[in-house]
VEXDREN-2710 file (C-alpha; in Angstrom, 1 decimal):
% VEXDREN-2710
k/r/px/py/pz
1/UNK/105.9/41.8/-5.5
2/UNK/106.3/42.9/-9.0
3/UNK/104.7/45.6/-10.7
4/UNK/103.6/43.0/-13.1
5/UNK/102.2/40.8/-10.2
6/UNK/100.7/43.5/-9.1
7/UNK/98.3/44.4/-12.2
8/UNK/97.9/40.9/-12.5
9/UNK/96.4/40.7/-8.8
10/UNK/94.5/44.1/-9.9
11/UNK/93.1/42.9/-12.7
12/UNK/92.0/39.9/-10.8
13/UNK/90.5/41.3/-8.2
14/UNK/88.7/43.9/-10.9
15/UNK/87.6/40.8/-12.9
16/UNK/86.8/39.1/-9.6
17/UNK/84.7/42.6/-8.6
18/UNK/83.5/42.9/-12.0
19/UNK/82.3/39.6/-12.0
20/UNK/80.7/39.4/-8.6
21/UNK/79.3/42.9/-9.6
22/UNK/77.8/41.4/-12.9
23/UNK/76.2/38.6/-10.3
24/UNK/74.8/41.3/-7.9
25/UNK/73.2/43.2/-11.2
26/UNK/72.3/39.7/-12.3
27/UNK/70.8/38.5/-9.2
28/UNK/69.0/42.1/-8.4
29/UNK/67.5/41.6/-12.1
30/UNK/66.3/38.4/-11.2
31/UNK/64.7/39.1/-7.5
32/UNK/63.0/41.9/-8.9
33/UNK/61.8/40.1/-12.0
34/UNK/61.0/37.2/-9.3
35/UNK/59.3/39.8/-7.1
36/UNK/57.3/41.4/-9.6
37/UNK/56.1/38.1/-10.5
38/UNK/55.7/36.7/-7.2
39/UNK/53.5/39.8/-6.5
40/UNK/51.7/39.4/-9.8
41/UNK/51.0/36.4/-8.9
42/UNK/49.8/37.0/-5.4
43/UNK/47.7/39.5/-6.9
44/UNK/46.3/37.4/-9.3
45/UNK/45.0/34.5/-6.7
46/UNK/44.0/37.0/-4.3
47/UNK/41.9/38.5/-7.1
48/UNK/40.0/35.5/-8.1
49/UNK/39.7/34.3/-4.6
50/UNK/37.6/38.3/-3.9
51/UNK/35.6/37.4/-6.9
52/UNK/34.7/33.4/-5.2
53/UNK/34.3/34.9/-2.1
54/UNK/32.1/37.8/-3.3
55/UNK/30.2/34.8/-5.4
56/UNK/29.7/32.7/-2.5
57/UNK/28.9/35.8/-0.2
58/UNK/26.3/36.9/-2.7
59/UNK/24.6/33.2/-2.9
60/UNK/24.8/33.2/1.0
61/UNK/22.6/36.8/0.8
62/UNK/20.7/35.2/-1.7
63/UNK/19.5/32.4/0.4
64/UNK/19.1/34.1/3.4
65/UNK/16.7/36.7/1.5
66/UNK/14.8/33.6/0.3
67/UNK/14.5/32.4/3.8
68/UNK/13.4/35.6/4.8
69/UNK/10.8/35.7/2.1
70/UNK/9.7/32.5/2.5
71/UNK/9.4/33.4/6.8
72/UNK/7.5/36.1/5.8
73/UNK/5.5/34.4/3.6
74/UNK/4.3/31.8/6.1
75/UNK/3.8/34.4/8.6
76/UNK/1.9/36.6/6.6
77/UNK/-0.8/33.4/5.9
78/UNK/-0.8/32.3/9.8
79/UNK/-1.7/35.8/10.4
80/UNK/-4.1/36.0/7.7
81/UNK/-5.7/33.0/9.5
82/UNK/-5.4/33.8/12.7
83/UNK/-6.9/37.2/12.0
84/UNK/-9.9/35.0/10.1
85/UNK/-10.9/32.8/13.5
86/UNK/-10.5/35.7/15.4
87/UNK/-13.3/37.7/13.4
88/UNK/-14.9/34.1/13.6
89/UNK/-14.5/34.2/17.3
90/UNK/-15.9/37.8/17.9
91/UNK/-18.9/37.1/15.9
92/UNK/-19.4/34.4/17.7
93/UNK/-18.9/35.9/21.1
94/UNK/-21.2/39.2/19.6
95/UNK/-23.9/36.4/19.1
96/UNK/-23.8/35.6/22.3
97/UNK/-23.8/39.0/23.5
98/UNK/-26.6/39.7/21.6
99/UNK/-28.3/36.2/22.9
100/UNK/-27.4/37.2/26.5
101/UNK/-28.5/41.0/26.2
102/UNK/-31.7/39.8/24.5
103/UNK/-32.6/37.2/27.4
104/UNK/-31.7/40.2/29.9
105/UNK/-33.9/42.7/28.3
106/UNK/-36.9/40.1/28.1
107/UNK/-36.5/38.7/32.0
108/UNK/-36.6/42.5/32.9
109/UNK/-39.5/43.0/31.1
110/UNK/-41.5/40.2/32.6
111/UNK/-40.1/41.5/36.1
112/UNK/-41.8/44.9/35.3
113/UNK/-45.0/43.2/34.4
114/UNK/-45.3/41.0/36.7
115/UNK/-44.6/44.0/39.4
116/UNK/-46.8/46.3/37.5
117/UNK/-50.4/43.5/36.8
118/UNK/-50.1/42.9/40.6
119/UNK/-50.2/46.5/41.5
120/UNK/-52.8/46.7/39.3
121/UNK/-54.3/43.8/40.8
122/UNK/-53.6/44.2/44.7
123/UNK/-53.1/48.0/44.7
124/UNK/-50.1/47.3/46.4
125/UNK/-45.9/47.4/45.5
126/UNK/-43.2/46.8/48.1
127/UNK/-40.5/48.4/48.6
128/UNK/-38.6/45.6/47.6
129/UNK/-40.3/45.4/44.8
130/UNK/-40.0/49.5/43.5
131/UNK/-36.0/48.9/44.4
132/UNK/-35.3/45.9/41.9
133/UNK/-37.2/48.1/39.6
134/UNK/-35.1/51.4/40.0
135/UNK/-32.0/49.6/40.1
136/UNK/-32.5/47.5/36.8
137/UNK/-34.4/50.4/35.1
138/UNK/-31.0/52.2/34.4
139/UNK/-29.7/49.0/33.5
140/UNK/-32.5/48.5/31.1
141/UNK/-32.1/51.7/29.2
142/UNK/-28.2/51.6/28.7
143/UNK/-28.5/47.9/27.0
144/UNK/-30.8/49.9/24.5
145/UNK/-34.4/48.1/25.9
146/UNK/-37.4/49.9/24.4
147/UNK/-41.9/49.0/24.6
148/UNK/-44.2/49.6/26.9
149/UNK/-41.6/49.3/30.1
150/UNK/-40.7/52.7/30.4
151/UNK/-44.4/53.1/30.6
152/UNK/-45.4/50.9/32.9
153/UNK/-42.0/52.1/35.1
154/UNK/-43.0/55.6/34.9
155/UNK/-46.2/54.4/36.0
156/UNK/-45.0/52.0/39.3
157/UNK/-42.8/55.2/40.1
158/UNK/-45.8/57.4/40.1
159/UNK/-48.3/55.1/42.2
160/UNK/-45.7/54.2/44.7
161/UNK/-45.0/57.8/45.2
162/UNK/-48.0/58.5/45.8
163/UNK/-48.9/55.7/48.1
164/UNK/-45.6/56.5/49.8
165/UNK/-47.3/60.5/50.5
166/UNK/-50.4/59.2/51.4
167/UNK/-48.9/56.9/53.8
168/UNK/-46.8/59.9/55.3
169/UNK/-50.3/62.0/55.3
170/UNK/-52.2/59.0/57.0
171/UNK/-49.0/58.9/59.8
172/UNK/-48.9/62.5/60.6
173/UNK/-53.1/62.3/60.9
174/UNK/-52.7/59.6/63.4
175/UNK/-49.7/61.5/65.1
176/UNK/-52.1/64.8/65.0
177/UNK/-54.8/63.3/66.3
178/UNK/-52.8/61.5/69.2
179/UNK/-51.1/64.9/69.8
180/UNK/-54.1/66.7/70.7
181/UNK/-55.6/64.2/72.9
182/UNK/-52.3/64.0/75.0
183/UNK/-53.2/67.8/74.8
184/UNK/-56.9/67.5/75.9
185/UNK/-55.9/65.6/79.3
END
């Protein structure tokens, strides 16, 4: 080969390596402006589709607070009635009460009468009789009865007790008496 050829094939191959050189800087130009606009782009719908999805996210938290007010809204007015028939029901059943504690006072009164005109009549009270009354005397008092009972109870106490001492006196006469004629034999 001949000098000649040879700076020919040198200058080839430099044109050939300038060339391909010139397409490398050409094509690294290009896949960066490509790149940068690929990612600009990307950017770009990935922005818009934050702001949708925030848009859709916040009319999702919209409705679901509207739910929520509207939930609490209906329970707030089936409380609010159920709270009403409830007072409705307890003055109701306080009615009754009262009914039931009324009739209770006023069948223990008559009791007490009754117990207390026959002593008065008869002179006499059983123990069956002073019992009922001791046991429904306390009973009397706590439901808040008040007349002439406590009277005619204090009074029923105060006769039986002392037909109950004069019946022990009477007993220990008898058992006296008996003693000292066992005695006298």
């Amino acid at each position: 080969m001949t000098a000649n050829q040879l700076t020919t094939l040198v200058i080839s191959i430099a044109a050939l390596v300038g060339a391909i050189m010139t397409i490398w800087a050409f094509y690294e130009k290009l896949k960066h402006k490509v790149s940068d606009k690929l990612i600009e782009t990307v950017n770009e719908v990935l922005e818009k589709n934050n702001k949708v999805q925030e848009r859709q996210f916040q009319l999702l938290i919209d409705m679901v607070e509207r739910n929520l007010e509207n939930n609490l809204t209906k329970i707030k007015e089936e409380l609010n009635a159920f709270k009403q028939h409830q007072q409705n029901l307890n003055l109701e059943q306080t009615t009754i009460i009262d009914y039931l504690k009324n009739s209770i006072l006023e069948q223990f009164k008559q009791d007490v009468r009754d117990v207390y005109y026959n002593l008065r009549d008869t002179g006499i009270i059983t123990d069956r009789d002073k019992s009922y009354i001791d046991k429904m005397y306390s009973y009397y008092t706590l439901l808040g009865g008040n007349s002439d009972v406590h009277a005619k109870v204090k009074e029923i106490s105060e006769v039986y007790s002392r037909r109950t001492h004069e019946a022990y006196d009477e007993k220990a006469k008898k058992t006296k008496h008996l003693i000292q004629e066992d005695a006298s034999k």
